[in-house]
C-alpha positions in Angstrom: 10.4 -28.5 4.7 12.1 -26.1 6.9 12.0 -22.7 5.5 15.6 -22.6 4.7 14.7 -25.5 2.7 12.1 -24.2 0.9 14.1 -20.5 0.1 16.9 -22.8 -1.3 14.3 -25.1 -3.4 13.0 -21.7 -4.8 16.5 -20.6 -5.9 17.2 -23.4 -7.5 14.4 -23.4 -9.4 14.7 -19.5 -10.1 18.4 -20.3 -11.3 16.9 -23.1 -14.3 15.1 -20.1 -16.1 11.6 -21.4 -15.7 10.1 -18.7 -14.2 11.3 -16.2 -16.8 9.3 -17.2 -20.0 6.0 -14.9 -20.7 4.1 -18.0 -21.6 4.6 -19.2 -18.0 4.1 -16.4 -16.0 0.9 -15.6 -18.1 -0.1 -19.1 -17.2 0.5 -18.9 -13.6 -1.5 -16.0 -13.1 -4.5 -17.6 -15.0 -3.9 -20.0 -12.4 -4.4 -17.7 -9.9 -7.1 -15.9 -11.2 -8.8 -19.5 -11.5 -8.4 -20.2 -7.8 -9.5 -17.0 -6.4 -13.2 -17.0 -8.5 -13.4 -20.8 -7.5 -13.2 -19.9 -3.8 -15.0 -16.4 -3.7 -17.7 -17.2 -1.4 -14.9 -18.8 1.0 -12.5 -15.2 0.8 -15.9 -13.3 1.3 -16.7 -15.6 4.8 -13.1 -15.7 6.0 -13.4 -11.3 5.7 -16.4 -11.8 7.6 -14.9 -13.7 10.5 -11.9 -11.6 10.8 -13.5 -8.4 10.3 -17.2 -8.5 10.2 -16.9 -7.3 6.2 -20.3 -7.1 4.6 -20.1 -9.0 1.2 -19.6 -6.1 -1.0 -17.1 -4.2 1.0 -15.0 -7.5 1.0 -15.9 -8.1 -2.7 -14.5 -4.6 -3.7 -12.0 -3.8 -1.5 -10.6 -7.5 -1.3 -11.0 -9.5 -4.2 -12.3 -7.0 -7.0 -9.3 -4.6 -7.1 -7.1 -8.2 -7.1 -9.0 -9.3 -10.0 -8.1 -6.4 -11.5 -4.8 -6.0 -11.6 -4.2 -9.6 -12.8 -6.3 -8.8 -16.1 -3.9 -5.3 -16.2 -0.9 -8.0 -15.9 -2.4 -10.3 -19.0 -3.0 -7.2 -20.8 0.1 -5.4 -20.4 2.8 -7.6 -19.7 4.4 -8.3 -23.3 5.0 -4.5 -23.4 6.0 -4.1 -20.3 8.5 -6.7 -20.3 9.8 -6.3 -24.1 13.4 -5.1 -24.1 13.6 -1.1 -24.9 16.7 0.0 -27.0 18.4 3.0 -26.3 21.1 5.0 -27.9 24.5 4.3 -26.0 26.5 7.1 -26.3 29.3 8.0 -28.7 31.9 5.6 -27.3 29.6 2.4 -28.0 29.2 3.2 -31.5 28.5 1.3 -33.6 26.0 -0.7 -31.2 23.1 -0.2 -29.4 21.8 0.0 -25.4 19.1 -2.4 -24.2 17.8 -2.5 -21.3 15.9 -5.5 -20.0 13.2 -5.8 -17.3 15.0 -8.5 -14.9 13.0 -10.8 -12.0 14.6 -10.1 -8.7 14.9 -13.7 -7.9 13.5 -15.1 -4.8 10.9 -12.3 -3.0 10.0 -12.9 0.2 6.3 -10.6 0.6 4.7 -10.1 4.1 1.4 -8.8 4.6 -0.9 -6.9 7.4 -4.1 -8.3 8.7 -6.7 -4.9 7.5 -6.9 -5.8 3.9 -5.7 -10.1 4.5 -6.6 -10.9 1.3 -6.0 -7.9 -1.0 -2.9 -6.8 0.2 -1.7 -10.8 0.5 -2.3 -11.5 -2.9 -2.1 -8.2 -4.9 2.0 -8.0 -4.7 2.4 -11.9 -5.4 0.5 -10.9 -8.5 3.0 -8.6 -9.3 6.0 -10.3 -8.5 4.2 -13.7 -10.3 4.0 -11.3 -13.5 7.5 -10.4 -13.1 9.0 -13.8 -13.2 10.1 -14.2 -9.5 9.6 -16.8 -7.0 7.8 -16.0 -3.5 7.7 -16.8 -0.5 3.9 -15.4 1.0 3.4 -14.6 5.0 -0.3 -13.3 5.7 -0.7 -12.0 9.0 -1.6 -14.2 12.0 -4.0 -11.6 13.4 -6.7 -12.2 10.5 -7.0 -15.9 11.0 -9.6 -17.0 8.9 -8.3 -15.4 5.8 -4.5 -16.2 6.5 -5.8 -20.1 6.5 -7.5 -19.7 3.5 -4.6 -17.8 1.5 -2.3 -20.3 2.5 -4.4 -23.6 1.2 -5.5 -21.6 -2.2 -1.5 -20.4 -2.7 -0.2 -24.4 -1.9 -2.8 -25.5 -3.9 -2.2 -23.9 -6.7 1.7 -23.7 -7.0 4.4 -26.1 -6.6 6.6 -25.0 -3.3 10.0 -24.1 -4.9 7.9 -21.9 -6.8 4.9 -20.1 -4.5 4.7 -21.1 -1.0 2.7 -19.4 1.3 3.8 -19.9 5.2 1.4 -19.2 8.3 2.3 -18.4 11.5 3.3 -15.6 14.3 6.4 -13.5 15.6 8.1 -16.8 15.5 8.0 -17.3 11.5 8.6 -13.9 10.5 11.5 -13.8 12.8 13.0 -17.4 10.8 11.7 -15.9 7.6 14.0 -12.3 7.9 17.3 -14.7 8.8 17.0 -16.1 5.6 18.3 -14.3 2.5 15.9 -13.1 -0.1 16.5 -11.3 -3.2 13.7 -9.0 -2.3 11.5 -8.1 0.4 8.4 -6.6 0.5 6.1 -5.4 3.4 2.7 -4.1 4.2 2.1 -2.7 8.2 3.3 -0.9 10.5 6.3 1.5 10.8 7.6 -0.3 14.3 8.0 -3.5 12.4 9.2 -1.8 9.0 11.7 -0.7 10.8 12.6 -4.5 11.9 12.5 -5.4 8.6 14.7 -2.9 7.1 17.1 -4.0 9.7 17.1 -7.5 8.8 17.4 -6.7 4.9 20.3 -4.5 5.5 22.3 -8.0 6.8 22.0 -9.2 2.9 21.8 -5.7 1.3 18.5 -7.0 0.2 16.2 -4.1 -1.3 12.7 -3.7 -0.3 9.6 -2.0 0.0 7.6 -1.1 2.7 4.2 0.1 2.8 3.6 1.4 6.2 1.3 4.1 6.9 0.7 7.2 9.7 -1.5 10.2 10.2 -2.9 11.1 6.6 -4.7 14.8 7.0 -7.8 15.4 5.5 -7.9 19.4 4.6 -11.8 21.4 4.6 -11.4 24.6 3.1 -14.2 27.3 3.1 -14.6 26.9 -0.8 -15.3 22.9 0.2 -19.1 21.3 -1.3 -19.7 20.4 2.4 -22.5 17.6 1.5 -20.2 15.5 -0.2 -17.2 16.4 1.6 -18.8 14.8 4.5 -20.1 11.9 2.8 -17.0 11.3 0.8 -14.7 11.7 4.1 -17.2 9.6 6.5 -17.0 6.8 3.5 -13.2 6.8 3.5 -13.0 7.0 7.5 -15.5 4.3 8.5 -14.3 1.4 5.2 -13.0 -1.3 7.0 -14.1 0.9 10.7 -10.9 3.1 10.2 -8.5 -0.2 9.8 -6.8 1.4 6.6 -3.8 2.4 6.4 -5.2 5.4 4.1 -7.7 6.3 5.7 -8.2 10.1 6.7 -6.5 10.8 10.3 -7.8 13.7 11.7 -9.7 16.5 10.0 -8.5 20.3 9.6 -11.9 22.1 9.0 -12.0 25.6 8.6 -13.2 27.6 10.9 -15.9 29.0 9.0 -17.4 25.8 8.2 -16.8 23.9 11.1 -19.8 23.6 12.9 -21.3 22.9 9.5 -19.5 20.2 8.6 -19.4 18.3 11.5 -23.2 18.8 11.3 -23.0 17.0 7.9 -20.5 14.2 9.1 -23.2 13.1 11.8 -25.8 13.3 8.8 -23.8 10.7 6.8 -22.7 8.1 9.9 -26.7 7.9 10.5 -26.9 7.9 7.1 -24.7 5.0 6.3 -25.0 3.0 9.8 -27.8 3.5 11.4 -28.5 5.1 15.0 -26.6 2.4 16.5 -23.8 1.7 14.0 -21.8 -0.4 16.9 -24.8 -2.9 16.1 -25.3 -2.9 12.6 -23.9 -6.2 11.0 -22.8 -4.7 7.8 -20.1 -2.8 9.7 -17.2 -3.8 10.3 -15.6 -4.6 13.6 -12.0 -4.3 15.0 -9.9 -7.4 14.5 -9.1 -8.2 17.7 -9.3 -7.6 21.7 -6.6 -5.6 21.8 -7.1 -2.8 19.2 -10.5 -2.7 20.2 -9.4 -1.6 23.6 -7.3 0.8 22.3 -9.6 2.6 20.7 -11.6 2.9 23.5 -9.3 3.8 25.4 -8.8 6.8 23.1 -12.3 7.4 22.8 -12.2 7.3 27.0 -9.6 9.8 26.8 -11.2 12.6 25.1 -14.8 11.8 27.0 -13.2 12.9 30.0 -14.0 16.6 28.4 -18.1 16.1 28.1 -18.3 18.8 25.3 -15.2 16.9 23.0 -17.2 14.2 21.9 -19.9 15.8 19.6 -21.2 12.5 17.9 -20.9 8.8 18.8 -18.1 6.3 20.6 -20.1 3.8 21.8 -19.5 0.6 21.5 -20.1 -3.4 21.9 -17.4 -6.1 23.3 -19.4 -9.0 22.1 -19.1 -7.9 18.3 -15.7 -5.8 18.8 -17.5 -2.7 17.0 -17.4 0.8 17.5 -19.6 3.6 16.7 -17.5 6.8 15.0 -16.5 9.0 17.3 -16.8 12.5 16.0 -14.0 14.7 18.5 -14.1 18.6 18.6 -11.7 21.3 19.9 -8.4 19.0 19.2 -5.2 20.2 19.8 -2.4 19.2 17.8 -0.5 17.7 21.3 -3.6 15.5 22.1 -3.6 11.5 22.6 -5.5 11.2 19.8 -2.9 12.8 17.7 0.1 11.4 18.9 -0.2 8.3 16.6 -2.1 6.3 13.9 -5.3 5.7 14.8 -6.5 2.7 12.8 -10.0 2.9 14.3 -12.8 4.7 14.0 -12.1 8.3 16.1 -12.9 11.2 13.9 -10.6 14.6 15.2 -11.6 18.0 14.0 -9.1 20.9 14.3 -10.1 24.3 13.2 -7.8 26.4 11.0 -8.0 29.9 9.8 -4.5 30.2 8.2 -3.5 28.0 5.8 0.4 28.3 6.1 0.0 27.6 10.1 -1.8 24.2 9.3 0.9 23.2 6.3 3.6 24.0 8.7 2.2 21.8 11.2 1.7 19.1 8.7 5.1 19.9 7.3 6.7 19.4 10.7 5.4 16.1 11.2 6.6 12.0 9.4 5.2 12.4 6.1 2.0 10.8 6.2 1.0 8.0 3.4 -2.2 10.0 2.1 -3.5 13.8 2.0 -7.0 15.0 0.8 -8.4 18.1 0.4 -11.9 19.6 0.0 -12.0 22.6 -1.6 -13.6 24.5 -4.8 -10.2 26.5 -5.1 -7.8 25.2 -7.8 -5.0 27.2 -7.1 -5.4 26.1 -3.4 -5.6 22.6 -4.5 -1.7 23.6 -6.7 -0.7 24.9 -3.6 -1.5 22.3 -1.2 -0.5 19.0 -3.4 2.9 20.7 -4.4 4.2 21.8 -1.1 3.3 18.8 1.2 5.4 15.5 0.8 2.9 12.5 1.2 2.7 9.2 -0.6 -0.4 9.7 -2.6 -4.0 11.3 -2.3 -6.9 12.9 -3.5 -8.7 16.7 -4.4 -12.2 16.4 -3.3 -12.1 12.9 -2.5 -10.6 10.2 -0.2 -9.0 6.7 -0.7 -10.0 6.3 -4.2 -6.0 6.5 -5.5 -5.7 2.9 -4.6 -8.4 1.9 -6.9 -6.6 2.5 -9.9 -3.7 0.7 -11.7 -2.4 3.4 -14.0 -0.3 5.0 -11.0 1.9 3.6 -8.1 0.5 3.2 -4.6 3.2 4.2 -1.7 5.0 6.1 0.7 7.3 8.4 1.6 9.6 8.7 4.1 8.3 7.4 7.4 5.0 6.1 5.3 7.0 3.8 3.2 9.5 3.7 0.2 8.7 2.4 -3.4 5.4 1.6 -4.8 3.1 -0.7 -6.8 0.1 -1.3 -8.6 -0.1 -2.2 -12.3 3.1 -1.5 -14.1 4.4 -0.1 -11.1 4.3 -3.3 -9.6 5.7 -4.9 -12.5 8.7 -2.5 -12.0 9.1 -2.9 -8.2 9.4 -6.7 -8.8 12.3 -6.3 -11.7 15.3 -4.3 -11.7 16.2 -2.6 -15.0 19.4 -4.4 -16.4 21.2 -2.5 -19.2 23.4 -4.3 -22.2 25.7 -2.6 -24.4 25.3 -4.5 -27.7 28.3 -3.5 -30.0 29.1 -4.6 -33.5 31.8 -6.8 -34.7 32.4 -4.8 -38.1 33.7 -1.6 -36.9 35.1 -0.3 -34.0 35.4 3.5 -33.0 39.7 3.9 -32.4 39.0 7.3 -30.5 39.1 5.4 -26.9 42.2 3.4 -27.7 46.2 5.0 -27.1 48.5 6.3 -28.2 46.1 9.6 -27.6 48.3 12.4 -29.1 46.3 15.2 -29.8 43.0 13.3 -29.7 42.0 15.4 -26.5 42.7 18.8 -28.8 40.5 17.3 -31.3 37.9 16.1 -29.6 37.3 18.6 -27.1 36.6 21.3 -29.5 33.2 19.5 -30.4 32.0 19.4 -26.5 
């Protein structure tokens, strides 16, 4: 089937009602949860080939927090989707407001190649659970896992209702001519951007989670041991190829040199003296990005003194060690765009409000943490910068959770999901006024005489 074809088979099939009842969409993501435990040890080698992922990264970071959110869906979902009445307002009585939780219709959901299985299957679960149709492109960069999303997804569904379709620049370009009732993305701003532009054709809405250069704040109030570990944890998961992953570092003056002292502890800690050869670490996904980290890494060796702490590396295994960079400037290569690797900047800061202004003058990043023992600092910080989502005294960990919406702002993104959120971004909210056939209200209805005199003296 061509994919014009197989977006008009899903309509079609949208438009009979099947996909609405609870009892199916329950069942189809039993289905799904079926499928992914049947072929665990296959997700957890396809993450290894594509990224070097030791098992239990991949397990928790791929197919755990998938898991998850499909037992948060069986749990939840009779609530969620139960009509809520409202009161609708003096003119509509006597009646009543509903307002129902409607599928979108046919969603077309693209994914990135950092997190190919997670981030493939965690918003069909949500758009599954919201009664849509989908139409599933993983990313032709991870190979392995895009072949084995693909068989599991045809697999287990019918085409007019799930289909999963590989391939490069080529398909996306024939899947964004098509029309969609929804559309959402995963990567990079560039191609969010081409998105968008298709969608706007159709006025179809969308979401995009894209990503950019998420600060991590180091206060002199800051528990420095775990500060380190916590930040060299959520900068080296994955080797830097996460979207949320801290950026660059804003260390305090007063606690720079000890920190950095700390984040060399916890690299040696976690990888080894020679983390560009450890096997449980993972490696870039490709040629390309592997040279462009070294090429950054390249850059800021040319200074002898800048590099404090790692950036070597190994072509055969596409793995580099973290690169810990001192005295960065704000203008430097290194903080001209998303890194996506494993570079490690530290800036030192004495004044706060220089350092939110900088921050403030920049795209609003997708993520902001901040180490510090100060609470009013931690008020002032959160509530002043604009970013998608983040942590006090930790990093990454406000993905892991389902009871709040994982997203962007601005040039990181627009709309969210995770748990009900995702249950929301996949249905629009479609109000009915219900009225009653044994009375109606004359106040709306002419002649109007002195109704206005009346009625306005109780407003």
């Amino acid at each position: 089937m061509t994919t014009a074809e197989i977006v008009g088979a899903q309509r079609a099939y949208f438009d009979t009602g099947a996909t609405r009842p609870l009892s199916f969409r329950k069942e189809q993501l039993r289905r799904l949860e079926r499928a992914i435990l049947d072929r665990e040890r296959e997700i957890l080698g396809a993450a290894k080939a594509d990224l070097g992922k030791s098992d239990f990264e991949a397990f928790t970071t791929e197919i755990y927090l998938v898991l998850s959110e499909i037992r948060v869906m069986l749990k939840k979902l009779g609530a969620w989707a139960k009509p809520e009445t409202r009161y609708p307002g003096l003119f509509n009585l006597p009646g009543k407001a509903v307002l129902h939780r409607d599928p979108h219709g046919v969603c077309l959901v693209m994914s990135p190649w950092n997190y190919p299985f997670q981030l493939s299957v965690m918003p069909l679960v949500g758009a599954i659970a919201a009664g849509n149709t989908v139409v599933l492109k993983p990313s032709a960069y991870s190979k392995a896992t895009s072949a084995l999303v693909a068989k599991m997804v045809n697999e287990t569904f019918p085409v007019e209702y799930v289909r999963a379709i590989e391939g490069g620049r080529d398909v996306n370009s024939d899947l964004l001519a098509q029309r969609f009732d929804y559309i959402f993305f995963t990567g990079s701003v560039a191609v969010g951007k081409v998105v968008m532009e298709a969608a706007a054709k159709f006025l179809t809405p969308v979401t995009l989670e894209l990503g950019g250069k998420s600060p991590c704040i180091v206060d002199k109030t800051a528990n420095l041991d775990l500060a380190a570990k916590r930040a060299v944890w959520g900068k080296c998961l994955n080797s830097g190829q996460t979207c949320v992953a801290p950026d660059y570092f804003l260390v305090h003056e007063s606690v720079r040199e000890a920190f950095v002292g700390k984040l060399k502890e916890n690299v040696r800690r976690f990888f080894g003296e020679n983390p560009h050869l450890n096997g449980e670490y993972p490696h870039m996904i490709n040629e390309h990005h592997f040279k462009r980290i070294v090429a950054l890494v390249e850059g800021a060796r040319a200074d002898p003194e800048r590099i404090v702490h790692g950036g070597r590396e190994d072509l055969a295994s596409l793995r580099i060690e973290p690169a810990i960079v001192e005295g960065v400037e704000w203008g430097d290569p290194v903080m001209e765009e998303e890194l996506f690797g494993p570079v490690i900047p530290v800036i030192s800061w004495t004044d706060e409000e220089s350092i939110l202004t900088r921050i403030l003058d920049r795209p609003r990043p997708l993520a902001l943490y901040l180490f510090t023992g100060d609470k009013k600092q931690a008020r002032r910080v959160t509530s002043r910068v604009p970013f998608g989502g983040g942590c006090v005294n930790d990093t990454v960990m406000h993905v892991a959770t389902h009871t709040v919406p994982f997203g962007g702002t601005g040039a990181s993104g627009m709309g969210g999901y995770h748990g009900k959120a995702s249950f929301d971004t996949f249905t629009r909210a479609k109000p009915v006024i219900v009225r009653s056939l044994f009375a109606d209200n004359p106040l709306r209805y002419a002649p109007f005489g002195k109704k206005y005199d009346i009625f306005r003296k109780f407003l």
